[in-house]
N, C-alpha and C positions, 0 to 999 in steps of 0.2 A: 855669400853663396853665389857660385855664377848658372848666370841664364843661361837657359837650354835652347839655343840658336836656332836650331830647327824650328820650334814653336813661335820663336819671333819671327822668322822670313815667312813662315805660313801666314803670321796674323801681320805682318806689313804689306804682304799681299792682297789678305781680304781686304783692308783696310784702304789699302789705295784702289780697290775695287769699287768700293764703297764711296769714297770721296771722288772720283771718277763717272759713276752715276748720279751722284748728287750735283755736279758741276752741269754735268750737261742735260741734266734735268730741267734748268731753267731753260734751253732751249727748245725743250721736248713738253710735255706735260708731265708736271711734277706729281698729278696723282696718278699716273700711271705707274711712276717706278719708286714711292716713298717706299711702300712693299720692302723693295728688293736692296732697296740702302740699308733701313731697319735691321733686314736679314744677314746680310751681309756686314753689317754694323757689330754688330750681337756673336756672331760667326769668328769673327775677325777680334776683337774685344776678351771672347772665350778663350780663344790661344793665346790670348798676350797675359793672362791671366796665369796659364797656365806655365808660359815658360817664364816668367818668374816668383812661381812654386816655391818651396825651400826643396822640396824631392827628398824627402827625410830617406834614408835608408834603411831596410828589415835585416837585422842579423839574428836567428836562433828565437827568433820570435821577440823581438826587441826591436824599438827603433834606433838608431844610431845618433845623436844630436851631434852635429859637426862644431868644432868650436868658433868659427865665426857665429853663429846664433846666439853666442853664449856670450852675455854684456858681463863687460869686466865691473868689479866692485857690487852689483847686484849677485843674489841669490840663482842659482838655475831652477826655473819651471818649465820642470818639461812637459806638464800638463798645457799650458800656456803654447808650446810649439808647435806640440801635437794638435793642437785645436786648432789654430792658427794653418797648419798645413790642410786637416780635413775640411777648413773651413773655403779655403783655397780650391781644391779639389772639387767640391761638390759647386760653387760659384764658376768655375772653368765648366763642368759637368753642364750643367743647366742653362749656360749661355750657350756653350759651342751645340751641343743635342737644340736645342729650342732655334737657335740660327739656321743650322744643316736643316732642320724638319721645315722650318718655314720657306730657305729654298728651296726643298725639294716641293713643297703646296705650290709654290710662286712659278717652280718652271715647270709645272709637272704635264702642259702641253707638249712642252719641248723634248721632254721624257717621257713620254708615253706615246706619241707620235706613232700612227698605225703605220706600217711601213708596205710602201706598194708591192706587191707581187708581180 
């Protein structure tokens, strides 16, 4: 199955975000920005999660199993793919949501910021 490119350039992004702030963390105070590595850890970790998914495909109310998933001389379980994909899914879900929510707590000075009139 090939990765979804998009979802890796987005999480090699977070990712050297993340290794970026930890670097110069030692130069700064590292309890100020564990926070924001974490987040951005998590954030970045969720994508990479995500673009390589298998991305099963819906036809007519059906999944579609593409045949690279499918091991020669084994049996096909498509139980086994199908789980295996939502299990993907909902692990992408709960990193990248729980990363985004924690940057948004971590900058939410910078975003909320009253703006002078």
């Amino acid at each position: 199955m090939m990765p979804d490119y998009l979802f890796l350039t987005a999480s090699a992004a977070a990712l050297c975000l993340a290794a970026y702030l930890a670097f110069t963390a030692f130069y700064r105070s590292l309890r100020q920005r564990w926070l924001a590595v974490l987040f951005w850890t998590m954030f970045g970790t969720g994508l990479l999660v995500q673009g390589f998914a298998p991305h099963l495909k819906i036809e007519r109310n059906a999944f579609v199993i593409p045949p690279t998933l499918i091991t020669v001389g084994q049996g096909i379980r498509p139980a086994e793919i199908v789980m295996r994909e939502r299990r993907m899914q909902v692990l992408s879900a709960i990193l990248t949501i729980g990363g985004s929510l924690g940057l948004a707590f971590y900058y939410r000075h910078s975003l909320l910021k009253p703006r002078a009139a």
